[in-house]
ZANU-844546 format. One line per 10 residues: number of its first residue (from 1); their letters; for each residue y, x, z of C-alpha. Coordinates in nm, 3 decimals, padded with zeros to 5 digits. Each point is the difference from the previous one (the first is absolute). Layout:
N
NUM = a = Y X Z; ... .
***
This chain:
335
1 = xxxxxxxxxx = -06.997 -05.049 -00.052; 00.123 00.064 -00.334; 00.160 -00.185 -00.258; 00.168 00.095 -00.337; 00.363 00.123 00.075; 00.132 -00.345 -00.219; -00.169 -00.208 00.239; 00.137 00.190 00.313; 00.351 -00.013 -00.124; -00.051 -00.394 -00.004 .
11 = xxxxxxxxxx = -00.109 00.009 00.333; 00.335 00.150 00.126; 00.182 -00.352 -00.110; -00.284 -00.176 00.313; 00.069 00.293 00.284; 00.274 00.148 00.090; -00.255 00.234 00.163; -00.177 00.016 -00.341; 00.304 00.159 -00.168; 00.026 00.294 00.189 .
21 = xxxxxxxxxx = -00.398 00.091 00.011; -00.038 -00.058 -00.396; 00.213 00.287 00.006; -00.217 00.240 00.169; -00.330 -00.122 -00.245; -00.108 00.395 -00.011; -00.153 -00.068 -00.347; 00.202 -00.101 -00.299; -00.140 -00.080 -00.357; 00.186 -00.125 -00.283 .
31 = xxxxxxxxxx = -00.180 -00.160 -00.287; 00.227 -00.136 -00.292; -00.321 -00.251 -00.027; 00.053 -00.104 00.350; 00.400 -00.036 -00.032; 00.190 -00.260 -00.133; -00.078 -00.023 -00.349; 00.376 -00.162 -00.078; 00.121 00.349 00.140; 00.126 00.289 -00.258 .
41 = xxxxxxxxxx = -00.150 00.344 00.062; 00.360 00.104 00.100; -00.061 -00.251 00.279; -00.369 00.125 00.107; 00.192 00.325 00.075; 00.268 -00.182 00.193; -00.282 -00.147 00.249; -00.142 00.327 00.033; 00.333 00.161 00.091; 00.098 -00.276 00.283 .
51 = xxxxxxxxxx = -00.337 -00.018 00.160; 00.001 00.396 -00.004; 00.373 -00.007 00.219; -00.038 -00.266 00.199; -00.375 00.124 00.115; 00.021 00.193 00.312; -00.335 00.159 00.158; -00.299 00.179 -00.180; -00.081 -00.027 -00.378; -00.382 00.103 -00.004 .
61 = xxxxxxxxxx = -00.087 -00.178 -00.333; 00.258 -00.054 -00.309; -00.188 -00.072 -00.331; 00.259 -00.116 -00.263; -00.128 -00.142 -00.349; 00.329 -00.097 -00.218; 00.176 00.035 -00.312; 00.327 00.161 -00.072; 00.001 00.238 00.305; 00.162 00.319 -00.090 .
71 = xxxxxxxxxx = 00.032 00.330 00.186; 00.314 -00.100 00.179; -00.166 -00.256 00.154; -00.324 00.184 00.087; 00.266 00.287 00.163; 00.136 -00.284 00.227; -00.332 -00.139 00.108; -00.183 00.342 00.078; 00.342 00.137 00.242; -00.038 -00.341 00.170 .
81 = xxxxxxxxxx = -00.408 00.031 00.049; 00.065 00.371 00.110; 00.087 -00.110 00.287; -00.170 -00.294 00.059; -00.353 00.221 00.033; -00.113 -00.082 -00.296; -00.403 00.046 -00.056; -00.106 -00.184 -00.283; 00.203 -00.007 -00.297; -00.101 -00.202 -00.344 .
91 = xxxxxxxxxx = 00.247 00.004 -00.323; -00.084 -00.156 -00.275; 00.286 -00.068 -00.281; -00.076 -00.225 -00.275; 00.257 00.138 -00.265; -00.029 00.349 -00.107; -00.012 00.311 00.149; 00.250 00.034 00.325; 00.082 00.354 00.184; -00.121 00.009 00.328 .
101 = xxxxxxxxxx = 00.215 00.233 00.243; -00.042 00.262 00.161; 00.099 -00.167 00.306; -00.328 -00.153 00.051; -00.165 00.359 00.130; 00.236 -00.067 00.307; -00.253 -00.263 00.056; -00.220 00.183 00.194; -00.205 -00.229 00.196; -00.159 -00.147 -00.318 .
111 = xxxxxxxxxx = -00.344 -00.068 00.025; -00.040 -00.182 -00.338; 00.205 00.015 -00.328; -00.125 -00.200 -00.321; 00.294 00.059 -00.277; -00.036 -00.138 -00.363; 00.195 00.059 -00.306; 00.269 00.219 00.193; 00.069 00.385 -00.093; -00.009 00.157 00.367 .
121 = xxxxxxxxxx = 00.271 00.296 00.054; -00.127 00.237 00.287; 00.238 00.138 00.299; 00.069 00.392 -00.075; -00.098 00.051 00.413; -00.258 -00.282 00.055; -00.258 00.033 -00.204; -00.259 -00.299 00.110; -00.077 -00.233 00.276; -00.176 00.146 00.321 .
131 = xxxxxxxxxx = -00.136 -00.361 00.119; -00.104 -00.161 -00.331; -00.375 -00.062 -00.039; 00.010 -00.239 -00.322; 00.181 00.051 -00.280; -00.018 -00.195 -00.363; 00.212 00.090 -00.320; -00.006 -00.205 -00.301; 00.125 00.076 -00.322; 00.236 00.207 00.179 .
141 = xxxxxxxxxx = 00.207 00.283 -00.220; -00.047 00.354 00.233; -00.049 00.356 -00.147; -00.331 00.101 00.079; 00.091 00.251 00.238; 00.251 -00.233 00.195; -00.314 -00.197 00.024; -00.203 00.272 00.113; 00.242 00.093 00.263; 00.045 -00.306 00.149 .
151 = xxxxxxxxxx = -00.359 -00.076 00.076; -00.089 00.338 00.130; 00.305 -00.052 00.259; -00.140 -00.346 00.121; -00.253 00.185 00.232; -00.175 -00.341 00.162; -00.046 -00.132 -00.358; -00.315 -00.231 -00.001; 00.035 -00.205 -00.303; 00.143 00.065 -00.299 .
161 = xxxxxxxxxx = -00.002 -00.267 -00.289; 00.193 00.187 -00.353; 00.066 -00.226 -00.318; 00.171 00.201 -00.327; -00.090 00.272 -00.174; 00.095 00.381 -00.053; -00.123 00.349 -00.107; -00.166 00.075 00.372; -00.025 -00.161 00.299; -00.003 00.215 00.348 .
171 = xxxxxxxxxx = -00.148 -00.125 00.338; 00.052 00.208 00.264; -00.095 -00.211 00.330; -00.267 00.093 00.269; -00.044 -00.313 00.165; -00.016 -00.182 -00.391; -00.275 -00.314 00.069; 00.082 -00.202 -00.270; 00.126 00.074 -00.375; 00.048 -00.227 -00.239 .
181 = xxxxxxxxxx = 00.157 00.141 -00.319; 00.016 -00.234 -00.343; 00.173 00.114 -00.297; 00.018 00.280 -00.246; -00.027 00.355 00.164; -00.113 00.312 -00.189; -00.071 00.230 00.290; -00.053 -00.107 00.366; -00.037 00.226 00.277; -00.098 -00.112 00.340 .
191 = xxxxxxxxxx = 00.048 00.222 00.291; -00.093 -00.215 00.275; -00.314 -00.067 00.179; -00.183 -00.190 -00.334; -00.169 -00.255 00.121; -00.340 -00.091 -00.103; 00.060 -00.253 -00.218; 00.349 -00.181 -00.110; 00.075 -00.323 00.127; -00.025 -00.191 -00.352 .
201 = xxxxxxxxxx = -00.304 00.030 -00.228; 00.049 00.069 -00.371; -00.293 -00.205 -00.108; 00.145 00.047 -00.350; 00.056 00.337 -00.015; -00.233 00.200 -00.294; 00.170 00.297 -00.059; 00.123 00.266 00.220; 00.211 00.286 -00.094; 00.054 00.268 00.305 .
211 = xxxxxxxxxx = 00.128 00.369 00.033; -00.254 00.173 00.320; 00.026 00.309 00.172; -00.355 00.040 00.109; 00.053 00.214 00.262; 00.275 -00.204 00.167; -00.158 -00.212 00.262; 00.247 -00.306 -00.063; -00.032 00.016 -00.339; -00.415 -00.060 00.031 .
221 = xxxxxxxxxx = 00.114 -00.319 00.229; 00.254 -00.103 -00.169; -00.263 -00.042 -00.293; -00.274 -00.126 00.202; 00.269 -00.257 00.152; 00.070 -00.116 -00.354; -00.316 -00.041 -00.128; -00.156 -00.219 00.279; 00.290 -00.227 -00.070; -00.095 -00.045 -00.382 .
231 = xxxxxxxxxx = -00.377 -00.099 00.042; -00.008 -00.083 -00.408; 00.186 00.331 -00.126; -00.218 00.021 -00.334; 00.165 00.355 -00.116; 00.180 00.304 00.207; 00.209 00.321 -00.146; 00.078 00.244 00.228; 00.200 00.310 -00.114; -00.074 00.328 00.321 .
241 = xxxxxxxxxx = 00.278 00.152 00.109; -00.033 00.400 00.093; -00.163 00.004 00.315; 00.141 00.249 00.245; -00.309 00.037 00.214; -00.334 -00.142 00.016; -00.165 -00.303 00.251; -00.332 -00.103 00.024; 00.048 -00.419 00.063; -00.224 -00.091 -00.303 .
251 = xxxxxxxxxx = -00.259 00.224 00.165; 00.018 -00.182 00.358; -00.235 -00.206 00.227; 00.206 -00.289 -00.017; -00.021 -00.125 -00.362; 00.309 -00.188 -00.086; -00.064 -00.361 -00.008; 00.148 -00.079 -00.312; -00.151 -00.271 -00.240; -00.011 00.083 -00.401 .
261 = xxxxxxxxxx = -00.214 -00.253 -00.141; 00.172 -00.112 -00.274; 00.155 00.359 -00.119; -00.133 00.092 -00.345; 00.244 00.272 -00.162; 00.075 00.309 00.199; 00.266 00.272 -00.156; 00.090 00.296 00.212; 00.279 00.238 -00.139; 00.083 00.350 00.104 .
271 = xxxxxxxxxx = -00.363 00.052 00.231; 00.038 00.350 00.176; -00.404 00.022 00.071; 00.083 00.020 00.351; -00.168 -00.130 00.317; 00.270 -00.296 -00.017; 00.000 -00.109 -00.367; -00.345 00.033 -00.065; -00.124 -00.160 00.351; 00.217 -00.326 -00.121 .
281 = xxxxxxxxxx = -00.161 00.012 -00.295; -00.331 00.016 00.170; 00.068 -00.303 00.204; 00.097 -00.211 -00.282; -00.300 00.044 -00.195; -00.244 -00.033 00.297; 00.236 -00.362 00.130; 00.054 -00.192 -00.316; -00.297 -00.181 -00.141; 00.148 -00.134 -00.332 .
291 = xxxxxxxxxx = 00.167 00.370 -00.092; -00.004 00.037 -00.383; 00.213 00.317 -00.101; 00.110 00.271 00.249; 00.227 00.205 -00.274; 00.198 00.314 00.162; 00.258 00.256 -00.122; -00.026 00.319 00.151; 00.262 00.153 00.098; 00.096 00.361 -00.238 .
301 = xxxxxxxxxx = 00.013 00.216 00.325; -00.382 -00.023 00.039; -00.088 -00.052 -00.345; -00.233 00.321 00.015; -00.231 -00.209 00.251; -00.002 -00.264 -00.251; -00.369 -00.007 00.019; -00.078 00.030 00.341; 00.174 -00.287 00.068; -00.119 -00.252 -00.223 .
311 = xxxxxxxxxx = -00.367 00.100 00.073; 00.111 -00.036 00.400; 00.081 -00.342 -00.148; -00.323 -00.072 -00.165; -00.231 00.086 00.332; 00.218 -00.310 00.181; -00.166 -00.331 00.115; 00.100 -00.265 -00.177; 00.000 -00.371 00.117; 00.008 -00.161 -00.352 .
321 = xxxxxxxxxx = -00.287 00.111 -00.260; 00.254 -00.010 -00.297; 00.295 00.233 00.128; 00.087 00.260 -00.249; 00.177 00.295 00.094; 00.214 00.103 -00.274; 00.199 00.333 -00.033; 00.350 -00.086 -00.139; 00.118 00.398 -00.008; 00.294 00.161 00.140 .
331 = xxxxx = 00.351 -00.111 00.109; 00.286 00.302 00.042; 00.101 00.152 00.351; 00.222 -00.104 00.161; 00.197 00.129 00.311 .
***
């Protein structure tokens, strides 16, 4: 049975018997909507602090969703839930933006953290959480790197929800099966297994702006991943990266199967003329039906097989009757 920890305190005035087991309730959330409204914010914290010491037994849920908590308070709550096995941890302050200590990576048996609006401090030995498989940061204030490093060192990570923004984003986690990431990121690397397609669809989504190495396997998946989750992406720049070898995935049996009807402008800058490059570019014009332009830049590097490359172009099948294949001319190299 389970009833909201107000309603279990009450109980305790009925049974004697009542007032010792509402103290072993193993989960514990506090809602300011679900408190006394005629109780200060100062007093919310009180609550919190007396059912904390007088609980004895396992804490396997504390979600806490108040005002005015501060970082001394959030340093008194984490020693006690340290030890009370603590696997599923929600913060949520309503005021501003509260430090969350260090303290918390002695938490070890966490198997889900959800922290908004905090700025999280990491331990200089423990760098992550060994248990943790889901793991949601909103509008949180982390260096990208601390970032970085903390979900590479959660190695169970399943599900990772991210809400802010930066200059990059980093996702380093092999058993990754759901990312959902909503904000403003200029770069984002993912260095998991991608999945096929991301768990929200971004039906609204009409332009796409992405940086591919097209002889890096993830890369090629991470695209493919990102287009079959925008079915109405209308126009698509990619800038190629130098590739350090050369793969032949356009060129396979299996034909990726990745929808582009409604793609009509194409612009590839810094094409190499490789087996990579040119074998993406090959798919695109042979799997999107309402393709207008297909402009490219080439890179300066192979500027000398200028021609050979744009009449490689020409001799390509094309699924719409009105794509044009435009040569743009030449970007600089660039190591």
């Amino acid at each position: 049975m389970r009833l909201p920890l107000r309603d279990a305190a009450r109980m305790s005035i009925l049974s004697s018997e009542w007032r010792c087991k509402w103290l072993t309730i193993p989960d514990l959330v506090f809602d300011e909507d679900h408190l006394r409204k005629r109780k200060s914010p100062m007093d919310h914290v009180r609550i919190v602090d007396g059912t904390l010491w007088n609980h004895f037994g396992p804490i396997y849920k504390f979600s806490c969703n108040l005002s005015n908590i501060n970082s001394k308070d959030l340093s008194r709550w984490i020693a006690k839930l340290h030890w009370n096995e603590i696997k599923q941890l929600i913060l949520i302050p309503k005021w501003g933006l509260e430090v969350v200590p260090n303290t918390l990576f002695y938490c070890q048996g966490l198997c889900y953290l959800e922290l908004y609006c905090c700025k999280l401090e990491l331990h200089p030995l423990l760098k992550g959480f060994p248990s943790l498989t889901h793991l949601n940061l909103r509008d949180m204030y982390m260096p990208e790197d601390t970032l970085a490093g903390l979900i590479s060192n959660c190695p169970l990570l399943e599900r990772l929800t991210l809400k802010g923004h930066g200059s990059y984003l980093k996702v380093d986690a092999p058993n990754l099966r759901y990312l959902d990431v909503r904000g403003a990121f200029r770069d984002i690397w993912i260095e998991s297994n991608i999945p096929k397609k991301l768990s929200t669809t971004y039906d609204h989504l009409r332009y796409l702006h992405i940086k591919v190495d097209f002889a890096n396997l993830k890369d090629i998946l991470a695209t493919l991943c990102l287009w079959r989750s925008s079915p109405n992406l209308n126009e698509l720049k990619i800038e190629c990266l130098l590739p350090q070898e050369e793969i032949k995935y356009w060129d396979g049996e299996e034909q990726p199967d990745c929808l582009l009807d409604q793609l009509k402008v194409v612009k590839m800058v810094g094409i190499f003329g490789g087996l990579s490059d040119l074998g993406f570019v090959k798919f695109i014009l042979a799997n999107a039906p309402k393709l207008e332009t297909l402009s490219f830049k080439i890179n300066e590097r192979v500027d000398s097989r200028r021609p050979s490359i744009f009449e490689e172009l020409l001799r390509y099948r094309r699924a719409s009757p009105n794509a044009q294949i435009i040569y743009m001319g030449t970007i600089p190299f660039v190591l």
